[in-house]
C-alpha positions as CSV (number, residue, x, y, z in Angstrom):
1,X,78.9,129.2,92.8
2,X,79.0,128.3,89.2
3,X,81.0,125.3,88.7
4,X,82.0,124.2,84.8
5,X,83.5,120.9,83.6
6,X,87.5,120.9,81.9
7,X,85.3,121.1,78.7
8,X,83.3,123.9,79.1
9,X,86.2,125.9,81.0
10,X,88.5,125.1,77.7
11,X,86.0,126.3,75.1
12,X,85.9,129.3,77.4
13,X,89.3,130.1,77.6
14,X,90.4,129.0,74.1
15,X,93.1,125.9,75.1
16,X,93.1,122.1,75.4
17,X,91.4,120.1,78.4
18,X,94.8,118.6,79.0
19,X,96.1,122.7,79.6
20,X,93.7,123.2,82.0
21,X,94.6,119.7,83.9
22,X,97.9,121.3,83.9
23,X,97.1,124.8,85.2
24,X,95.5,122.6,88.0
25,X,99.0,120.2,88.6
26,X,100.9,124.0,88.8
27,X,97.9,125.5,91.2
28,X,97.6,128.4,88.2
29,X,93.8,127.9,88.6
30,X,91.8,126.1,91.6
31,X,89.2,123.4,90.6
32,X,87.4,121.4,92.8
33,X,86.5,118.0,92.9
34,X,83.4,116.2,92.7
35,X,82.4,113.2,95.0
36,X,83.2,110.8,91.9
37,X,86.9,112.4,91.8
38,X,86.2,114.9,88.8
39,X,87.4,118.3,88.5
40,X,85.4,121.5,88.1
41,X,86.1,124.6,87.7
42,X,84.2,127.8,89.7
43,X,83.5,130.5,87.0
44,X,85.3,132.8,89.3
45,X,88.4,131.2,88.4
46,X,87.7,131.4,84.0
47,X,86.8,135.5,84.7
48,X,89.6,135.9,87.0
49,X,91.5,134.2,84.0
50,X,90.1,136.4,81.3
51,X,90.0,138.9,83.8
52,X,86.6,140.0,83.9
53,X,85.6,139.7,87.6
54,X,88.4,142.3,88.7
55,X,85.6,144.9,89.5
56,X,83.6,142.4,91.9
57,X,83.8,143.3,95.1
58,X,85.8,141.2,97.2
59,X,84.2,140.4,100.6
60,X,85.8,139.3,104.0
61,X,83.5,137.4,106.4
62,X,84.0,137.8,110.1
63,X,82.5,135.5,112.7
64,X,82.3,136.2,116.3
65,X,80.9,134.1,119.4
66,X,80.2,133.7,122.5
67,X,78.6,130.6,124.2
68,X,76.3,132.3,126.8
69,X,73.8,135.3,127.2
70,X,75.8,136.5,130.2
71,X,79.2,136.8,127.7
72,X,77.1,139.2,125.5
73,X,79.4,142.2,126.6
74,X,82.7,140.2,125.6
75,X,81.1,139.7,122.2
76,X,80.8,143.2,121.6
77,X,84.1,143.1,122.4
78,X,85.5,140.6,120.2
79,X,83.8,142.2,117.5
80,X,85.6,144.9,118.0
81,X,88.8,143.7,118.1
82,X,87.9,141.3,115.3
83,X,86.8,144.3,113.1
84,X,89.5,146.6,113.7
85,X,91.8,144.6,112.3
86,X,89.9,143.7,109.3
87,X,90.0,148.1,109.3
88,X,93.5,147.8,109.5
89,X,93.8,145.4,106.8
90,X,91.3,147.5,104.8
91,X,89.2,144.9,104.2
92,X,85.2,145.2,103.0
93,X,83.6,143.1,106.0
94,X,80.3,141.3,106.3
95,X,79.7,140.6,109.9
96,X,78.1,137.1,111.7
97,X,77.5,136.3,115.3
98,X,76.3,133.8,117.5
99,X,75.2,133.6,121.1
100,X,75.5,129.5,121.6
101,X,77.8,126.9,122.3
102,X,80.2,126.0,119.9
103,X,78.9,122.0,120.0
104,X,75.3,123.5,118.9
105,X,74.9,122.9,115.4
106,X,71.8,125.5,115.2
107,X,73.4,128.5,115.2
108,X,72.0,131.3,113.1
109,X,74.6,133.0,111.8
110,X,76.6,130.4,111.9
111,X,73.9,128.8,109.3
112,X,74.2,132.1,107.3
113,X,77.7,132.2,107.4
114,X,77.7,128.4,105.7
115,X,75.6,129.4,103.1
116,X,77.2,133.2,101.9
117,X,80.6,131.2,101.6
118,X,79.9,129.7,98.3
119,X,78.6,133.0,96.7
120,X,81.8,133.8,94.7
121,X,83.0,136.7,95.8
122,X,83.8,136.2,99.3
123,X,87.9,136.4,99.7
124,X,88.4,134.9,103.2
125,X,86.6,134.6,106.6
126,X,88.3,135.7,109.8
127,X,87.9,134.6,113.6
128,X,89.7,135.5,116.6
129,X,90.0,131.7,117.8
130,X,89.2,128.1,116.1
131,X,86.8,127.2,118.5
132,X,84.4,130.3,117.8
133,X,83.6,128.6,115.1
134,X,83.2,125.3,116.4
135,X,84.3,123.6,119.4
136,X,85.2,120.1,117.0
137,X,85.4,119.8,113.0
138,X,87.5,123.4,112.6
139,X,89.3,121.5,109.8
140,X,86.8,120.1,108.2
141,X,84.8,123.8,108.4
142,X,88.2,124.6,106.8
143,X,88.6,122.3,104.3
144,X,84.8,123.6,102.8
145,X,85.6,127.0,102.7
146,X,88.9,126.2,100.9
147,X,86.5,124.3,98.2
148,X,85.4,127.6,97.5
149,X,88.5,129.3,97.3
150,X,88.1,131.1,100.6
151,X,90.7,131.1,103.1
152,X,90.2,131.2,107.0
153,X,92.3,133.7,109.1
154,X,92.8,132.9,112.6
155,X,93.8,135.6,114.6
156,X,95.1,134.3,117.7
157,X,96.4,131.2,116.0
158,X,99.6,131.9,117.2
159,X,98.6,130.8,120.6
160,X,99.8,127.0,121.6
161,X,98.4,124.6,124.3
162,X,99.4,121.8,126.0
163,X,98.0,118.6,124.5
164,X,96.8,118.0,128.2
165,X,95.1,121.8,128.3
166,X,93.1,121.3,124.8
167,X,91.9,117.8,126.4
168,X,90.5,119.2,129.6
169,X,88.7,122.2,127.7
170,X,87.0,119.7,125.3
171,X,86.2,117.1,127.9
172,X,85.0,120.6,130.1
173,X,82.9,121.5,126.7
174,X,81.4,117.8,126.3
175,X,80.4,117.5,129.9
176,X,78.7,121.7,130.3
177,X,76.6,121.2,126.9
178,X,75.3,118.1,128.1
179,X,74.6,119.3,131.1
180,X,72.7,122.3,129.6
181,X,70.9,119.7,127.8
182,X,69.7,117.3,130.6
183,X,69.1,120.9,133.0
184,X,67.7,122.1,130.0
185,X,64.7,119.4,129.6
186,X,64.1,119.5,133.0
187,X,63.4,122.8,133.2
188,X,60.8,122.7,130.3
189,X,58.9,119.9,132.4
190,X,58.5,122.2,135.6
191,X,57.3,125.1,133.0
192,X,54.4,122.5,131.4
């Protein structure tokens, strides 16, 4: 994704730096900030101003999980349900999915998922549940895509827990991926 300083972005559009930190204060276009605090803005957001990008195709990413080869038949599933109601919505879709725990940070499409989001012309990205994405850090996954003007759409969001019940499934998570990991080793040991 392109990103242009309040300069170039006013030169482009034909107003004053200060309109443009203005459009920003009303949300009438989306910048994003740089580590030193600086705003910059994503082409996208000058063509959909001039309104040159309206042909682009606008792309909705879906992700779908499961944490174990023996779940494979409920991720078909989820895909399923995932993608019919993209269908419904009548949404373009580009599909991702993983078989690994959602602590593993070495998931491939997970990995190609992360780097399609900042290619401009992806709209939003849905899930069925936060923690197909990740077990921990679902805001912070959030808060990136929203740098890059895509939204994430949970689909079961809808569905609260128990402060206690959220802290038994991550303590349950913590304790059966480190368990993998030390069963794991110990089974590459017997195979040497």
């Amino acid at each position: 994704m392109k990103l242009l300083t309040i300069s170039q972005a006013s030169k482009i559009l034909n107003v004053t730096p200060k309109t443009i930190r203005n459009w920003d204060r009303i949300e009438k276009i989306k910048t994003v900030r740089t580590q030193g605090g600086h705003r910059r803005i994503p082409l996208s957001e000058i063509e959909s101003i001039l309104g040159t990008n309206e042909n682009k195709k606008q792309v909705t990413l879906v992700y779908c999980r499961v944490s174990t080869k023996k779940q494979e038949e409920n991720l078909e599933r989820q895909i399923g349900r995932v993608l019919q109601f993209c269908v419904e919505n009548k949404w373009n879709t580009e599909l991702f999915k993983d078989v690994g725990s959602g602590l593993n940070e070495n998931r491939n499409g997970f990995h190609k998922l992360m780097k399609r989001i900042p290619q401009g012309d992806v709209t939003r990205i849905v899930v069925e549940y936060k923690d197909r994405v990740t077990r921990y850090g679902f805001e912070t996954f959030k808060s990136f895509c929203e740098s890059h003007g895509v939204s994430v759409y949970v689909m079961n969001d809808n569905v609260k827990k128990e402060f206690e019940e959220e802290l038994v499934e991550d303590m349950i998570s913590l304790i059966t991926s480190y368990s993998a990991r030390i069963y794991g080793k110990r089974g590459g040991r017997k195979k040497k």
